[in-house]
N, C-alpha and C positions, 0 to 999 in steps of 0.2 A: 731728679731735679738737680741742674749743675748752675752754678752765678759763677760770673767770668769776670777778670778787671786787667786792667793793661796798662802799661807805664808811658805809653803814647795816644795821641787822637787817632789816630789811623789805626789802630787796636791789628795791628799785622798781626801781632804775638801778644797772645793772651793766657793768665793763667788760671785752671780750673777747680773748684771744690764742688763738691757735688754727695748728693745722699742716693747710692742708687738699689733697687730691691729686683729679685730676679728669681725663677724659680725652675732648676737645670734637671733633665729629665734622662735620666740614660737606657738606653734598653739593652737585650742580648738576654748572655745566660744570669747575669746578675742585675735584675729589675731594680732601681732606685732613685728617687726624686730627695732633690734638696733644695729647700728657700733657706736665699742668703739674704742679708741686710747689711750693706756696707758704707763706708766712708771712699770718695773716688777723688783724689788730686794728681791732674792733668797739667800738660803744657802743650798749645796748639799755636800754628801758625795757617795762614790766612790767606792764599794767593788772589788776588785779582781785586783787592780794594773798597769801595762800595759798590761796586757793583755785584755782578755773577761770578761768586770766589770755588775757587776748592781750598778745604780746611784739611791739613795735617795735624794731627796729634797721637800722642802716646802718654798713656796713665797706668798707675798704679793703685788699686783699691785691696782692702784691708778692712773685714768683719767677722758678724757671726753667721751662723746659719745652722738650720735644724736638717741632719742627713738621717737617710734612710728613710724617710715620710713614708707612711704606709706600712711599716713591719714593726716587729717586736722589739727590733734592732737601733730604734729611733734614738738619733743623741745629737747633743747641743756641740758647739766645736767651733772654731775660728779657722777661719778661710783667708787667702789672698791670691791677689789675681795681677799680671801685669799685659797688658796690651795694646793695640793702636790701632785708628779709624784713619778715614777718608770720608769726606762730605763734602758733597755739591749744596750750595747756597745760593738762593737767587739774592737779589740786588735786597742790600739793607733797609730799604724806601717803600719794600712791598712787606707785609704780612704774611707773606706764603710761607711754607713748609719746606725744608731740605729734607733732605734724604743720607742716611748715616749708614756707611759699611764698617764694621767693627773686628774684629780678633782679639782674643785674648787666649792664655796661658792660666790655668787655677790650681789652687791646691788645699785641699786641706793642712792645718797648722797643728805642730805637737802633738800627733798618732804616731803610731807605735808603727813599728817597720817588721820585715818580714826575712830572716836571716838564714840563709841556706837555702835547701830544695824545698819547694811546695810540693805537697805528695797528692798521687794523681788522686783526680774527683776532689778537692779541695778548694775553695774560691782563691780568685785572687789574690797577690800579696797586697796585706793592706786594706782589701776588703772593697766593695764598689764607692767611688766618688770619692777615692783618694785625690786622682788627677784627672783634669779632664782638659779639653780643650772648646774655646766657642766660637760661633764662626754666625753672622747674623746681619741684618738689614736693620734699619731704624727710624721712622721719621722724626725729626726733630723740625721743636716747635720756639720761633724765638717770640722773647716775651720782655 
């Protein structure tokens, strides 16, 4: 859920705060799921008016989140993420839904690092859901 406010009527550029929750799933040789819970402040701008816009923006979010769901290995941990969408918006005067492309960049926050050779058959440095990357579609809902 993100609430937006602008220092003009024509809200070209607007800025974002927002609570958002997600829950990132990674596969391969190191199976791992982790729900994050974060705080999201954005800054977006707004092509094309009230009518039919595409929205730029890029944000930075900063929480917690439970990694390794599902294993023995389960721990609590602070995460951050920075990245940028693109959304097509119909006209402000309709009710309809836009459509949101997203990217972002993550990381877990204050783990322990991995220094020298990792010896073979050993996981990861770091361990899975150090760093990931997301890549994703959205519909957004104005209200």
């Amino acid at each position: 859920v993100d609430v937006g406010w602008a220092d003009s009527r024509d809200r070209a550029v607007e800025k974002i705060a927002g609570i958002h929750a997600k829950l990132l799933s990674e596969e391969g040789d190191e199976i791992s799921n982790a729900f994050l819970v974060g705080a999201r402040f954005a800054l977006q701008r707004r092509f094309g008016g009230s009518g039919h816009a595409l929205v730029l923006g890029g944000f930075a979010e900063a929480g917690a989140g439970q990694f390794d769901l599902g294993t023995d290995k389960s721990t609590l941990g602070a995460y951050g993420e920075i990245g940028g969408y693109l959304d097509y918006r119909p006209a402000q005067r309709k009710e309809a839904p836009g459509i949101r492309l997203e990217g972002a960049l993550g990381g877990r926050l204050g783990t322990a690092g991995q220094i020298g050779e990792t010896p073979p058959g050993s996981p990861s440095p770091g361990g899975p859901m150090e760093y990931w990357t997301r890549l994703g579609v959205s519909v957004v809902f104005p209200f």
